[in-house]
C-alpha positions in Angstrom: 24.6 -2.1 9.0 13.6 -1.2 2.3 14.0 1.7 5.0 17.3 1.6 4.0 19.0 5.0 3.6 17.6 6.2 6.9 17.7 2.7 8.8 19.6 0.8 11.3 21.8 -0.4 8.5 25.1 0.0 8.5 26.7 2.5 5.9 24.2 4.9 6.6 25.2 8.3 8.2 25.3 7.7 11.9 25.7 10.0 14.7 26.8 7.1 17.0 30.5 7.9 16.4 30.2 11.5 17.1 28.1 11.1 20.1 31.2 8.5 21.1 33.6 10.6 21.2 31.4 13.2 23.8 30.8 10.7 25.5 33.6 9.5 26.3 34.8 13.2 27.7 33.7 14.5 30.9 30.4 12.3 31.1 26.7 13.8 31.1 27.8 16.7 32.3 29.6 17.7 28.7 26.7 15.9 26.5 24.2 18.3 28.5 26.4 21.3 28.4 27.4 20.5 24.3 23.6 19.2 23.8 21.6 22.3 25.3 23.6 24.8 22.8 22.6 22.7 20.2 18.7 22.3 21.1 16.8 23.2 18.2 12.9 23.7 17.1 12.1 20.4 15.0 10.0 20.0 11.8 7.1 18.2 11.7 6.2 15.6 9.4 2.6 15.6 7.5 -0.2 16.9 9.9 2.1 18.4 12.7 3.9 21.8 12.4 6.6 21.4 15.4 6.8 18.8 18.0 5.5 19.3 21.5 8.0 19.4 24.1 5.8 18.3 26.4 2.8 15.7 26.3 -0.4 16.0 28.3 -3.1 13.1 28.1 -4.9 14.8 25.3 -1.7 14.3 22.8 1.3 12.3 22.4 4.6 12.8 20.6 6.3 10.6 18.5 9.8 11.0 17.4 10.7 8.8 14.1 13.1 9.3 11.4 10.9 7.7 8.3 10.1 9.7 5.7 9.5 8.2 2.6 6.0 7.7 2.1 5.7 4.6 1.4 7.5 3.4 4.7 5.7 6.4 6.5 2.7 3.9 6.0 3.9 2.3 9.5 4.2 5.3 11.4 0.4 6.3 10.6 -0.9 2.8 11.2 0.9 2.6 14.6 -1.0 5.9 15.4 -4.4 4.5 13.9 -4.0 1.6 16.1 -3.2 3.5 19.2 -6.0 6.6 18.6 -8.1 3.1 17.9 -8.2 2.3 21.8 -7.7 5.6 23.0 -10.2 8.0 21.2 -9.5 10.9 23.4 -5.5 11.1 22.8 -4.4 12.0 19.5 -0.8 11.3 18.3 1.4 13.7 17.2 4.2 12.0 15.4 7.2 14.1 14.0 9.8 13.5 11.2 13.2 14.0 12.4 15.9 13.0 10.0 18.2 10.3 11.0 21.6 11.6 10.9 20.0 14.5 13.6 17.6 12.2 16.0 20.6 11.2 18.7 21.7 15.1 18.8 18.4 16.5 19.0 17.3 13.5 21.3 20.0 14.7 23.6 19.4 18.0 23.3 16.0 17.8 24.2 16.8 15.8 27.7 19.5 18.4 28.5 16.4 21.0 28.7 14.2 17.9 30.5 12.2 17.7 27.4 11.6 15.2 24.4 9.1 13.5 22.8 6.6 10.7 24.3 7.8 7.8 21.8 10.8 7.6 20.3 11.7 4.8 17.5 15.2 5.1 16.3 18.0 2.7 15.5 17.8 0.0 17.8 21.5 -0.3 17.5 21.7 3.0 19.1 19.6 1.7 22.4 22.7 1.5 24.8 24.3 5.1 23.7 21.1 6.6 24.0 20.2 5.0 27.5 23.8 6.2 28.6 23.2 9.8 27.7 20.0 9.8 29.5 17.6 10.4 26.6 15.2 7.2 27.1 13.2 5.6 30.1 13.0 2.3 31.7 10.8 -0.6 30.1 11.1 -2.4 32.8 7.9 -2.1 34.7 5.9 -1.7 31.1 7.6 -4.7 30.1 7.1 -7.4 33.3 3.4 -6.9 32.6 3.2 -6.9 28.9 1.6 -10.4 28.2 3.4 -11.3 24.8 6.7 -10.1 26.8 7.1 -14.0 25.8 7.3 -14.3 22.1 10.5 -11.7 22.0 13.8 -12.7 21.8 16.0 -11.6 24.2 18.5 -10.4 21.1 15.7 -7.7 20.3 15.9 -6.7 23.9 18.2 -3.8 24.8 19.3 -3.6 28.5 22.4 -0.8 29.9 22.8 -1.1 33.4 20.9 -4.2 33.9 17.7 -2.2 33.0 15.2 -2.6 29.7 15.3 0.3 27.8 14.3 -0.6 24.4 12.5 -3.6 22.6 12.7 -4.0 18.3 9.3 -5.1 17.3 10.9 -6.2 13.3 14.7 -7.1 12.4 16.9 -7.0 9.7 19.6 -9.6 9.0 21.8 -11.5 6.3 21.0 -14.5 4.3 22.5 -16.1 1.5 20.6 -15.4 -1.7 21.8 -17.9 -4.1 21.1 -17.6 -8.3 18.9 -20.8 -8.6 19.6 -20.9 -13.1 23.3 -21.1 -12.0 23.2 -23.6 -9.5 21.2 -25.7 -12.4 23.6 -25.2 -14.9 26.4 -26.3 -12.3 25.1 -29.3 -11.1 24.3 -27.7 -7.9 20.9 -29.2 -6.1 20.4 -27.4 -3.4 22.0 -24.5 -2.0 24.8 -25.4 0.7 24.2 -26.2 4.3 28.6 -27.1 5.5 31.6 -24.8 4.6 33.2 -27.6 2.9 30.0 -27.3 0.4 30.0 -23.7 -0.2 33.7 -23.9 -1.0 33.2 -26.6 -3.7 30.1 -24.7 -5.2 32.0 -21.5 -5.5 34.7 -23.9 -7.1 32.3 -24.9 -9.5 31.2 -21.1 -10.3 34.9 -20.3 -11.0 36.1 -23.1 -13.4 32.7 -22.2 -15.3 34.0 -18.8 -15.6 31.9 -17.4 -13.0 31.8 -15.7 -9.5 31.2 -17.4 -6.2 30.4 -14.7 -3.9 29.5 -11.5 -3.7 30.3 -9.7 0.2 30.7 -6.1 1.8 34.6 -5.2 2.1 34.3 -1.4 2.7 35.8 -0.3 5.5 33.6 0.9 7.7 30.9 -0.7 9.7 29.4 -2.3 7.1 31.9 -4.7 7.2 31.9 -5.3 10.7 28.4 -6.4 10.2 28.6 -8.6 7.6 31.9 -10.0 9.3 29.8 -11.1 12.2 28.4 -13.9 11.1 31.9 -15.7 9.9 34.0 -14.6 12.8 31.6 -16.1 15.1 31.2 -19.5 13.6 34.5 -19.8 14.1 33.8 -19.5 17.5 34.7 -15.6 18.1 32.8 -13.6 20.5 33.2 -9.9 21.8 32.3 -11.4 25.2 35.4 -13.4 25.0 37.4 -12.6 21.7 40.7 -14.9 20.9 43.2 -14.2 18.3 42.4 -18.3 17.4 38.9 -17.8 16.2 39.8 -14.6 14.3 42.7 -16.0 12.6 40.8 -19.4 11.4 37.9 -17.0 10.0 40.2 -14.7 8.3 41.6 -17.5 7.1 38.8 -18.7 5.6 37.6 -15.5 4.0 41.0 -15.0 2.9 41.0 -17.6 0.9 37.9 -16.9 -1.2 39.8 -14.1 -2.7 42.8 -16.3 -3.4 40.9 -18.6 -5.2 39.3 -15.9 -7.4 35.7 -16.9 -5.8 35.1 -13.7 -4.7 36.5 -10.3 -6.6 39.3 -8.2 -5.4 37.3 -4.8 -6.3 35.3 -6.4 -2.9 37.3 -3.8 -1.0 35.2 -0.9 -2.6 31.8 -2.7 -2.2 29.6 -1.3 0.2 26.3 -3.2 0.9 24.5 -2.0 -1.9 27.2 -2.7 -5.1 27.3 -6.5 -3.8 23.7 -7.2 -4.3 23.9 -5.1 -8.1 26.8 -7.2 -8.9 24.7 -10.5 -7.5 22.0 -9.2 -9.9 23.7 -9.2 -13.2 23.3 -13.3 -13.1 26.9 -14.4 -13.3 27.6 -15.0 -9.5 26.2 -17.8 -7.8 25.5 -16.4 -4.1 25.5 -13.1 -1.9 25.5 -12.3 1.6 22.5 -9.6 2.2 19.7 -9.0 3.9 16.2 -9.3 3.5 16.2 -5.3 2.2 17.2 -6.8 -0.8 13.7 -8.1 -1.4 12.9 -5.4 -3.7 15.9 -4.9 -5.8 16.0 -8.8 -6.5 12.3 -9.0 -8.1 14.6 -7.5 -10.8 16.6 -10.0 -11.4 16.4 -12.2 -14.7 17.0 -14.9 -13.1 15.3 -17.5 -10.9 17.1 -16.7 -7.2 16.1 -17.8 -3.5 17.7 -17.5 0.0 18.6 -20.0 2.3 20.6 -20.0 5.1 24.2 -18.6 5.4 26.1 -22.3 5.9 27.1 -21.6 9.2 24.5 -24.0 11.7 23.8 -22.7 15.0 27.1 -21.4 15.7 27.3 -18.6 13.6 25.1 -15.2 14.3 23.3 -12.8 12.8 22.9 -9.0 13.9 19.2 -8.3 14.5 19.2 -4.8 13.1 16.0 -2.7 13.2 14.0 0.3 15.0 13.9 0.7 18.7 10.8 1.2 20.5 11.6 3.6 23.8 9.7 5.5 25.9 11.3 9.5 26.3 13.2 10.2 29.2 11.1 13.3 30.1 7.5 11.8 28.9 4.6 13.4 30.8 2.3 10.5 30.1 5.0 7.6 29.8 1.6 5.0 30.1 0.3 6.1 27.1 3.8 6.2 25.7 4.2 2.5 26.4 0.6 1.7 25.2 1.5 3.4 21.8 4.4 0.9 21.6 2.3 -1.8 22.7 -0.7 -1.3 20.5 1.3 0.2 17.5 4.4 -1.5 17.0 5.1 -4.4 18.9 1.5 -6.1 17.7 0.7 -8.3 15.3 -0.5 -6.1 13.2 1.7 -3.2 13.7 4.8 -6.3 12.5 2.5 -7.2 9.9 2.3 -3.3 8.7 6.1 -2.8 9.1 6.6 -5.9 7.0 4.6 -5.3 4.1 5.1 -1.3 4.0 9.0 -1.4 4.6 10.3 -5.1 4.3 11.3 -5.6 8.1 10.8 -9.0 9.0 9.0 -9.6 12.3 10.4 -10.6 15.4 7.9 -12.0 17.3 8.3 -15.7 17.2 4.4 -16.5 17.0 4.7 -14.8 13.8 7.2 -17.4 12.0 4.3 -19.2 11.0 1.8 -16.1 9.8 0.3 -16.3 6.2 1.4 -12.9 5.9 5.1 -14.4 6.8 4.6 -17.9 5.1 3.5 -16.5 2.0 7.1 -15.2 0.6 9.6 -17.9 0.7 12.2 -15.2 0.8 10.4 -13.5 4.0 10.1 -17.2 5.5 13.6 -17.9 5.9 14.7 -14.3 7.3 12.0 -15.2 9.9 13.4 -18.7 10.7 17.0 -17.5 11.4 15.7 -15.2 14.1 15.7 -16.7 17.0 18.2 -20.0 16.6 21.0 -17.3 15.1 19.9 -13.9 15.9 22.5 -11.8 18.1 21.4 -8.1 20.0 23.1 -5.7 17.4 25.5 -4.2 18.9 26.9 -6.5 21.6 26.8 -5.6 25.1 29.9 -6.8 25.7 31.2 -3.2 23.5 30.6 -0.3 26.2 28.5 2.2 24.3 31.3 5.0 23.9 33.4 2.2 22.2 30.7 1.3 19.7 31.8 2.9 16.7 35.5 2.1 17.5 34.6 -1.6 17.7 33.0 -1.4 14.6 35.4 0.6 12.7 38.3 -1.5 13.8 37.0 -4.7 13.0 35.6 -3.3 9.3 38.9 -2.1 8.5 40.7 -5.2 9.7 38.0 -7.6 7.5 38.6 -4.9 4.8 42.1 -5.6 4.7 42.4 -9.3 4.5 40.1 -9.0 1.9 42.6 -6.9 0.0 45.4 -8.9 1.3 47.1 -5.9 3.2 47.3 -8.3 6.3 47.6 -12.2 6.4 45.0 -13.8 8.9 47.2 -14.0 12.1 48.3 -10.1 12.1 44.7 -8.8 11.2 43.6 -11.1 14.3 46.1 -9.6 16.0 45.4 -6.0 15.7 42.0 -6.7 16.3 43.1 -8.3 19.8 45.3 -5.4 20.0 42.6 -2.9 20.4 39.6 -4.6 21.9 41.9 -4.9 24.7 41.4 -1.2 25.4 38.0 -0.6 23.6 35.9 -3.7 25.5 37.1 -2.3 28.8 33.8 -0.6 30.7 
């Protein structure tokens, strides 16, 4: 659901449920009427006092929801690079805290204002779009030349238009505890589900966990449910209780068999990856934000893979680069994105300042990629299993529902409050209404 209080992640505090249920009222009409009452002046971050409302060539604005200074790194390299090849506009970007960016980016278009740039959740791209707080790409984005090494799962369309492109990702791996796996017998770490089964089989007769997952339930879940449900051939585009019930099934079953603890229930995605760490379970399912809390681990770890081939996918989490609705100089707004974030060296920035792994596919092979093991096999799972977080089959008031209902549901077989058919069920039950447009 490195960045990762104020990310895309889930489990952070998100606005996209609130702005769900306006949305799904009288239309734009209520969003502008609730959203211009609500239109406040913004703080700036570092240099900048309060954001301008309105750009003129001399200037542009910048709307971004990092604040730790370490990770703020990116957002003053972006504007280095951009002030770089345009010496006479400076960049004026502006903190704006992440549970308030949709609001205030709403409120801003209801008075026909807003920034120049905004980066923001990328998950939030089709919510945002719909409330009429972010440009088109599309002309920007037919003459970009490296339009090419994107994948179209970082690409975020609403109404068959481009309105927001995720220069760096975030997904889910398996990170595996390499000194277990020796003392098991275990040579490499599994590549089938009937080989992850019997190493987690091993780890319990040895008195030891298999598997350490989110069960919370919330949208976490939903996220790190994804990647099961749809190699078992589930898809929001066409859902069927058959695929849920066979992957419940299967997750069910870890918790039978004692691989993976009942307390999972109460796990969001943090606990899993500190109870991972303490060197008695043999893998996890996390993402690459994990990078940093693992080089405290005192044990020899890696991450392969989740064992699921090509049929199984992987949310591409990570910031959205749009251009403001109500932009006075939308060019230099898109050359900002172009020059600052979507680069080469504005994914190289983002990667070693915050963790984000880079999504352009001519980067798979970078030093600054190949030189972390870990970082190399986020990269590699990009574009054979990434999938466009969330999916556009979900209409954008429904989002949250979506998520919520299917975290709940994967929460529950976990705790074995449903068996695998009635959890698929309910889940049929209501994405009958919630995937209707």
């Amino acid at each position: 659901m490195g960045f990762k209080e104020e990310r895309h992640l889930p489990g952070v505090t998100r606005t996209s449920s609130g702005l769900a249920r306006v949305l799904s009222r009288k239309g734009r009409v209520a969003i502008v009427a609730i959203a211009a009452a609500s239109l406040l002046i913004l703080s700036a971050c570092s240099t900048t006092s309060a954001p301008s409302s309105s750009a003129t060539p001399s200037q542009i604005t910048v709307w971004h929801y990092t604040i730790d200074p370490i990770q703020a790194k990116v957002i003053t390299a972006a504007a280095a690079a951009f002030e770089k090849t345009h010496p006479h506009t400076k960049v004026n970007s502006v903190y704006v805290p992440y549970d308030q960016l949709q609001s205030k980016l709403i409120a801003a278009a209801a008075a026909q204002q807003g920034p120049d740039v905004v980066l923001f959740n990328g998950g939030d791209a089709n919510t945002l779009a719909a409330a009429g707080t972010l440009a088109p790409l599309d002309k920007y984005w037919s003459a970009y030349k490296d339009k090419g090494q994107f994948p179209d799962s970082t690409l975020h369309y609403y109404n068959k238009k481009l309105y927001a492109v995720q220069g760096v990702v975030d997904l889910v791996a398996l990170w595996y505890n390499q000194d277990l796996m020796k003392k098991l017998g275990i040579a490499a770490p599994p590549t089938t589900m009937d080989e992850f089964n019997a190493d987690m089989a091993k780890a319990k007769v040895a008195g030891d966990k298999g598997l350490t997952v989110t069960g919370l339930p919330n949208d976490q879940s939903e996220w790190q449910a994804y990647p099961w449900l749809t190699h078992a051939g589930f898809s929001y585009e066409k859902p069927t209780a058959a695929s849920l019930t066979s992957a419940f099934t299967t997750v069910q079953s870890w918790v039978n068999n004692s691989y993976l603890s009942k307390e999972v229930v109460t796990w969001d995605q943090t606990l899993p990856f500190q109870q991972f760490l303490t060197g008695n379970v043999l893998f996890a399912e996390n993402g690459d934000w994990q990078a940093g809390a693992a080089k405290g681990a005192k044990f020899k770890y890696g991450v392969a893979p989740l064992p699921l081939g090509t049929d199984g996918k992987l949310y591409l989490g990570g910031t959205g680069n749009g251009i403001g609705a109500f932009s006075k100089a939308p060019q230099l707004a898109w050359d900002y994105i172009e020059s600052g974030t979507l680069s080469k060296s504005g994914e190289i920035s983002s990667l070693e300042d915050i963790g984000s792994i880079p999504a352009r596919s001519d980067m798979v092979k970078d030093p600054t990629v190949t030189s972390s093991a870990i970082t190399q096999v986020f990269a590699s799972l990009i574009g054979p299993n990434g999938a466009k977080y969330p999916s556009a089959a979900i209409p954008p008031k429904n989002v949250a529902g979506v998520q919520l209902l299917v975290g709940q549901t994967w929460s529950a077989v976990l705790g074995g409050q449903l068996t695998p058919k009635d959890a698929a069920d309910k889940v049929m039950s209501g994405l009958d209404t919630l995937l209707k447009k």
